[in-house]
C-alpha positions as CSV (number, residue, x, y, z in Angstrom):
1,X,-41.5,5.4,-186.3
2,X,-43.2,8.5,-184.6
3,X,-43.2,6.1,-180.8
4,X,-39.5,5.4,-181.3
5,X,-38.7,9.0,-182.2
6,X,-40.2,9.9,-179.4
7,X,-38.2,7.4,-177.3
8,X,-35.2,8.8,-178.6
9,X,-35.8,12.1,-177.6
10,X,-37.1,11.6,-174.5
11,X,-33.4,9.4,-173.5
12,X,-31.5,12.2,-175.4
13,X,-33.2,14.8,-172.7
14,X,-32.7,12.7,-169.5
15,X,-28.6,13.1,-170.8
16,X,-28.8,16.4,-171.2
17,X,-30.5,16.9,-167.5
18,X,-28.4,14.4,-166.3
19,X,-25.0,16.7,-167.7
20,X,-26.6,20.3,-166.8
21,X,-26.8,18.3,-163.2
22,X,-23.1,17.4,-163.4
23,X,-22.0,20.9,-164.1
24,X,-24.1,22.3,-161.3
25,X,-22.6,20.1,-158.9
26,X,-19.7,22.3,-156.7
27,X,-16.5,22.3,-157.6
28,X,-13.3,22.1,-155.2
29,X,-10.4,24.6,-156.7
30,X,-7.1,23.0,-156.8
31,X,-6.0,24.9,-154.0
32,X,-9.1,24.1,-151.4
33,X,-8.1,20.3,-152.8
34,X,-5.0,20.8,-151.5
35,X,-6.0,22.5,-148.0
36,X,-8.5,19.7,-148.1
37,X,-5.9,16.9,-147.9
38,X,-3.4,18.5,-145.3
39,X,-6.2,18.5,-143.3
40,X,-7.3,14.9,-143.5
41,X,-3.6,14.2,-143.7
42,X,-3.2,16.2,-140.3
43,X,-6.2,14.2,-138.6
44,X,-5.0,10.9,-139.3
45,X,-1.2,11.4,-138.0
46,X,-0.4,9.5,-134.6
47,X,-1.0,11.1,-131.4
48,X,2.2,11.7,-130.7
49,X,3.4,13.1,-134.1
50,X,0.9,15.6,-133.9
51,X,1.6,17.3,-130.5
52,X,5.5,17.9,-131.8
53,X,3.8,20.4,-134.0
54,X,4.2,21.9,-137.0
55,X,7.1,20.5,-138.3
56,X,8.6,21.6,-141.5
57,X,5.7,23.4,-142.8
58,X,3.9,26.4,-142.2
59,X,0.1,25.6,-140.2
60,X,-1.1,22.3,-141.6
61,X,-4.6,22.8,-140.7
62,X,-7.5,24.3,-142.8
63,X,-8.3,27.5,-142.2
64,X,-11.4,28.2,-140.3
65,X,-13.5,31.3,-141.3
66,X,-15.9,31.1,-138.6
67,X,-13.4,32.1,-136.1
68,X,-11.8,34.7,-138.4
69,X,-8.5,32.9,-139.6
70,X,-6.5,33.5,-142.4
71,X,-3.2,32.8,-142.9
72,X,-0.5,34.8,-144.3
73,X,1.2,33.8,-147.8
74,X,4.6,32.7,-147.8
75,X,6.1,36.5,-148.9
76,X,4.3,38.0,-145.5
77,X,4.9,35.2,-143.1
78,X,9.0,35.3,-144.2
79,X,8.8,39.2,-143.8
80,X,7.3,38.7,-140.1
81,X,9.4,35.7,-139.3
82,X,12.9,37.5,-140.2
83,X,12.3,40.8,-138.4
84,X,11.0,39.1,-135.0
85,X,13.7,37.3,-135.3
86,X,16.2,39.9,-135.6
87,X,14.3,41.8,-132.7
88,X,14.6,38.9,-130.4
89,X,18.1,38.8,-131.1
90,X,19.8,41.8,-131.8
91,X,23.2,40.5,-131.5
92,X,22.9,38.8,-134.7
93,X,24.9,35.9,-132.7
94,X,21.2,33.3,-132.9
95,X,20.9,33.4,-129.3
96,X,17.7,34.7,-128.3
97,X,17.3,37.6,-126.0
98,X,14.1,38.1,-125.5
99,X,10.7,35.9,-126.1
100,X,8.3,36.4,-128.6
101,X,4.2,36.3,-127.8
102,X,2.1,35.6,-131.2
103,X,-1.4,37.0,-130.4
104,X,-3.9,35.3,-132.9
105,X,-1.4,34.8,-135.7
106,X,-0.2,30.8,-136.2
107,X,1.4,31.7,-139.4
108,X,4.3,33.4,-137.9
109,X,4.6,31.0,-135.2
110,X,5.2,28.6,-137.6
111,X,7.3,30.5,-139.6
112,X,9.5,31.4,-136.9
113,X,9.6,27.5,-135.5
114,X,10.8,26.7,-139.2
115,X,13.4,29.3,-139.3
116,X,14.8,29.4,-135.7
117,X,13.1,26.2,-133.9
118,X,14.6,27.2,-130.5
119,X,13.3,30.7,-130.6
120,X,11.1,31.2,-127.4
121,X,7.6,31.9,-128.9
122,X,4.4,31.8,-127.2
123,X,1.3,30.8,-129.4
124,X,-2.0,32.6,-128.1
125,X,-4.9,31.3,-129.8
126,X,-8.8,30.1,-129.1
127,X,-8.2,27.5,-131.4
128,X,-7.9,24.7,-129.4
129,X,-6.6,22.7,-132.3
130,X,-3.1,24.3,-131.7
131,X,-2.8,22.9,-128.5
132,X,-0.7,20.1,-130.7
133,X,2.1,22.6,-130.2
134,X,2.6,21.5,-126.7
135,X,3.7,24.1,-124.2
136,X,4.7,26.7,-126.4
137,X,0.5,26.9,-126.7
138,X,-1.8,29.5,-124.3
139,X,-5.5,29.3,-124.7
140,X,-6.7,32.9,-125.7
141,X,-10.6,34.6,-126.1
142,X,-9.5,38.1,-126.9
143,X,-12.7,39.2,-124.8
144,X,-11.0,38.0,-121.7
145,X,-8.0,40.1,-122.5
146,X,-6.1,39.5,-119.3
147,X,-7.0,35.8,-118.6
148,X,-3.6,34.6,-118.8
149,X,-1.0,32.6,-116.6
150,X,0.3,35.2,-113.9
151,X,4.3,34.2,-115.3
152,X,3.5,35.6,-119.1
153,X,2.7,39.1,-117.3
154,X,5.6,41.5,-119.0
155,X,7.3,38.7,-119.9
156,X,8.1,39.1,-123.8
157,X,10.3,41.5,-125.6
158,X,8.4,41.1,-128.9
159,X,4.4,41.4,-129.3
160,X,2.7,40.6,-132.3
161,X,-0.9,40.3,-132.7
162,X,-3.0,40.4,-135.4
163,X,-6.8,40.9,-133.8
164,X,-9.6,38.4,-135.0
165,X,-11.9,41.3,-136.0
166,X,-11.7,44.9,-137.5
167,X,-13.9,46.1,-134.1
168,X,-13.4,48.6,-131.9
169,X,-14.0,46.4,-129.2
170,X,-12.1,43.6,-130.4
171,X,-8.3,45.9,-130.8
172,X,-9.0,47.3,-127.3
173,X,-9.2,44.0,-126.1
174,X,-6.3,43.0,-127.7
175,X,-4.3,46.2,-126.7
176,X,-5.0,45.2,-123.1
177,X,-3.4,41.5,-123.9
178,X,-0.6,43.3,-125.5
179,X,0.3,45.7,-122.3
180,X,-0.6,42.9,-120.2
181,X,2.5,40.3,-121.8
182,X,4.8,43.2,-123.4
183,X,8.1,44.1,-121.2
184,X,7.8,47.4,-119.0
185,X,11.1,48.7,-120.5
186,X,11.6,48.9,-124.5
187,X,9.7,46.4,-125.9
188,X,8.9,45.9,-129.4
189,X,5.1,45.6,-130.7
190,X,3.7,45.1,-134.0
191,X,0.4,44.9,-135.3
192,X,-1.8,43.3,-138.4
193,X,-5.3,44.7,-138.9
194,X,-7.2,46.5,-141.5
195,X,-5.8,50.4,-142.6
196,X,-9.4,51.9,-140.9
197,X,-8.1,50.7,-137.8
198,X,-4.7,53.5,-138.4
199,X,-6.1,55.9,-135.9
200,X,-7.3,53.8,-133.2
201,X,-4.1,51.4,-133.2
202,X,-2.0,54.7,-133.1
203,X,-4.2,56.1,-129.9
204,X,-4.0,52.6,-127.8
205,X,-0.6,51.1,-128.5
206,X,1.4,54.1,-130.4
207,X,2.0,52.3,-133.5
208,X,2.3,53.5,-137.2
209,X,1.7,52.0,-140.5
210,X,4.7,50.6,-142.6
211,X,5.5,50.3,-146.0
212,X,5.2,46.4,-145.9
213,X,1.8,45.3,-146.8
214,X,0.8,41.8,-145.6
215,X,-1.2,39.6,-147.4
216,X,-3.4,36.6,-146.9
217,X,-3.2,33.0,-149.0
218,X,-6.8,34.1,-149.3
219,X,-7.2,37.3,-150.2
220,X,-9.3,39.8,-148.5
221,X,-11.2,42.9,-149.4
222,X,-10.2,44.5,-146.3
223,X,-6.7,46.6,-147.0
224,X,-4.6,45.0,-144.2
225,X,-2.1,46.6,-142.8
226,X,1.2,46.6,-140.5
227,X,1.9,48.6,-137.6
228,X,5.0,49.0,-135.2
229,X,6.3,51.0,-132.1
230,X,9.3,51.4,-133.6
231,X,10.9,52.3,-137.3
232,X,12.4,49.8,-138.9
233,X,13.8,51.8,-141.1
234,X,15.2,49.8,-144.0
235,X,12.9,46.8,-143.3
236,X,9.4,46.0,-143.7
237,X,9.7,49.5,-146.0
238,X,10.5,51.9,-142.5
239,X,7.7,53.9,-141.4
240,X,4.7,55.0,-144.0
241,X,4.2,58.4,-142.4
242,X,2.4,59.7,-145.3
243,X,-0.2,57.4,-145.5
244,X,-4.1,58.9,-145.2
């Protein structure tokens, strides 16, 4: 009796290992399963379906945090993809009349693809994986700010960028890519990067903080913020002058 008591104890603690084991074993939110799938999904399309690009979707591929990316929730990338538009088009008639260069930020490409798919929009990215967007793709390392086909020189009414890093370095860089493509006369610029960037964004490209404030599918503990050259007034929440 005392041998198979033991027995029995001894199996009853290799289940209880065995289910501590289990619940130590990493779990995938429903949310990364998700991610996880649109990617696998994305790999395994034909060649030729994947260089149309992104279709009806926003970007289908995972996010990469080694190179700094995070995409925009639904509510921001709307926001952005509205207002460029209306900026590239002022006529309100859908005809656009001006281009629009997106430095570092696929989301809004995307977005604006979706909305508007003949709007002229430039991708910039050192992603290479967004090369499946064809011609409306530039290869971009931000520390090479000026490394760029001689015909995008001054060639876009609209500038967005949203710099990879919070640096010093890295938003001069980017300024320099930003008077490098923007149009000499009255172009419009707008910028994503973290609110301790406010004072150096405002010295290199003359921007200000709006009202809006972007957010990430992932959230981040940086407070992100938006900057333009020019008051939208009633959009994006106008200006946010007061802002410390």
């Amino acid at each position: 009796m005392a041998a198979s008591g033991m027995e029995e104890e001894r199996v009853r603690g290799e289940v209880r290992r065995e289910e501590e084991e289990d619940d130590d074993v990493p779990q995938l939110s429903a949310a990364a399963m998700d991610a996880l799938r649109e990617f696998l999904a994305e790999q395994q399309r034909p060649e030729e379906q994947v260089e149309e690009g992104g279709g009806e979707g926003g970007v289908e591929l995972v996010e990469d945090w080694r190179l700094s990316q995070f995409w925009y929730d639904d509510r921001t990338a709307r926001a952005l993809a509205d207002e460029v538009l209306r900026l590239v088009s002022p006529s309100g008639s859908g005809s656009a009349a001006g281009a629009v260069a997106c430095i570092a930020c696929p989301t809004l490409y995307a977005y604006l693809k979706k909305t508007d798919p003949g709007v002229p929009a430039q991708l910039l990215e050192y992603d290479k994986r967004f090369g499946q967007y064809g011609g409306d793709f530039t290869f971009y390392d931000y520390s090479r700010p000026e490394e760029l086909p001689p015909s995008m020189k001054h060639a876009y009414r609209v500038v967005v960028a949203d710099p990879p890093y919070l640096s010093k370095e890295c938003l001069e860089k980017v300024a320099k890519t930003v008077s490098f493509l923007a149009q000499p006369e009255g172009p419009f610029l707008l910028l994503l990067t973290g609110e301790v960037q406010k004072d150096r964004a405002l010295e290199l490209l003359n921007v200000h903080p709006c009202g809006f404030r972007p957010q990430h599918s992932n959230k981040l503990g940086n407070e992100f913020r938006l900057f333009t050259n020019y008051d939208p007034e009633d959009r994006l929440g106008g200006w946010d002058l007061g802002t410390k």
